[in-house]
N, C-alpha and C positions, 0 to 999 in steps of 0.2 A: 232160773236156769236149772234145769234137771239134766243130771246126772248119774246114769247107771254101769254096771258092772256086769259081764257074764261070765260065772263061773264055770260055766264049760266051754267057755275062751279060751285057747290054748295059750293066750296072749299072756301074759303078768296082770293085774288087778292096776296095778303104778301105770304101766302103759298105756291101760282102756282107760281110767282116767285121765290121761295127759289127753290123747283122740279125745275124749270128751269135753273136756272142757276148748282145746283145740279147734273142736269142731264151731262148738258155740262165738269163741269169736269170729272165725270166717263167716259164719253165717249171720249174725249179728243178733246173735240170742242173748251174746253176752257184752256189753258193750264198754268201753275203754271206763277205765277208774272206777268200773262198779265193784264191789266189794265178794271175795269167794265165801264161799262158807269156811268158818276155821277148822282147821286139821281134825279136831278132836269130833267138831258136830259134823262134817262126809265121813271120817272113818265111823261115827254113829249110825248115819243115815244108811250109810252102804252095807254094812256088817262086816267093817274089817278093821284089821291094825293101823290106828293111827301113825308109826311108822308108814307102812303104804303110801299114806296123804300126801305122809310129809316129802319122802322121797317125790313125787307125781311135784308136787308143788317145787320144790329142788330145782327140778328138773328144766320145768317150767321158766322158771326165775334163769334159770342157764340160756334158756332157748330167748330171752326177750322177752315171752309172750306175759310174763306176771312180774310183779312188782312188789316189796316187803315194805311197809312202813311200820318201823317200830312201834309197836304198842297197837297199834289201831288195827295190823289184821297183813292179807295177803288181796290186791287188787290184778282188773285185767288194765293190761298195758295198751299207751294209743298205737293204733294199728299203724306200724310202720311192717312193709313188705308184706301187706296181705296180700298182693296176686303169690309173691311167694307160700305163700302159708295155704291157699288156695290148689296150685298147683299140687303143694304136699297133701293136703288132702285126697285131690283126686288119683291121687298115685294110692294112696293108701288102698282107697276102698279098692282100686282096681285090682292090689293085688290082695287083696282079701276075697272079690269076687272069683277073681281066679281062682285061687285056694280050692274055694267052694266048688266052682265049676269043677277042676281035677278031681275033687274026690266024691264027686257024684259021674263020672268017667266023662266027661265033656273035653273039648280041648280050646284054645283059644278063639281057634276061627268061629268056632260053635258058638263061644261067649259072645263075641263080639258084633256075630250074626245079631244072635238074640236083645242083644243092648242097642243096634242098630233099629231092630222092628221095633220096640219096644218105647224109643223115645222118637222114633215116627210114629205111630200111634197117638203117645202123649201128643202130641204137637197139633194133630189134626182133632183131639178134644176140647184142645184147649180154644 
């Protein structure tokens, strides 16, 4: 599982972590009971405060999606509500896409235009 960070994300570092690792179980990169990297080696890997991790991982363990077993580490949880976890995702990106769109002066209909051509396209490649 890889996992990155963009520091010109307006986002919090804990947040884009949590989407990230978030992502990977919907999609099934990361799969139930596999073990995360510990705290100490992603805030390594990423170049940040292990605080960060920890919080992201907190957070995590709040949400269902992760699991703590003493001593042994921090694991992903069996997917219960993943159309939920699913739909949250897709809501994400969309308003991040938006984001995007507004501040490049586009408006919804535009976006939505363009995500409509876009994965008709895909479709007719694939």
């Amino acid at each position: 599982m890889l996992i990155t960070v963009d520091h010109s994300d307006p986002r919090p570092i804990y947040v884009q972590i949590i989407d990230e690792i978030r992502r990977a179980l919907v999609v099934g990169t990361l799969i139930p009971n596999e073990p995360l990297p510990s705290v100490r080696q992603l805030a390594v890997d990423l170049r940040v405060n292990p605080n960060t991790v920890s919080q992201a991982y907190r957070e995590l363990e709040r949400q269902g999606l992760v699991h703590v077993r003493r001593g042994q580490g921090t694991f992903a949880s069996p997917p219960s509500g993943l159309a939920a976890q699913r739909r949250s995702l897709a809501r994400d990106v969309a308003l991040r896409a938006l984001h995007d769109a507004r501040r490049n002066g586009l408006d919804a209909e535009e976006l939505i235009h363009a995500i409509r051509g876009a994965a008709g396209r895909q479709r007719k490649a694939s």
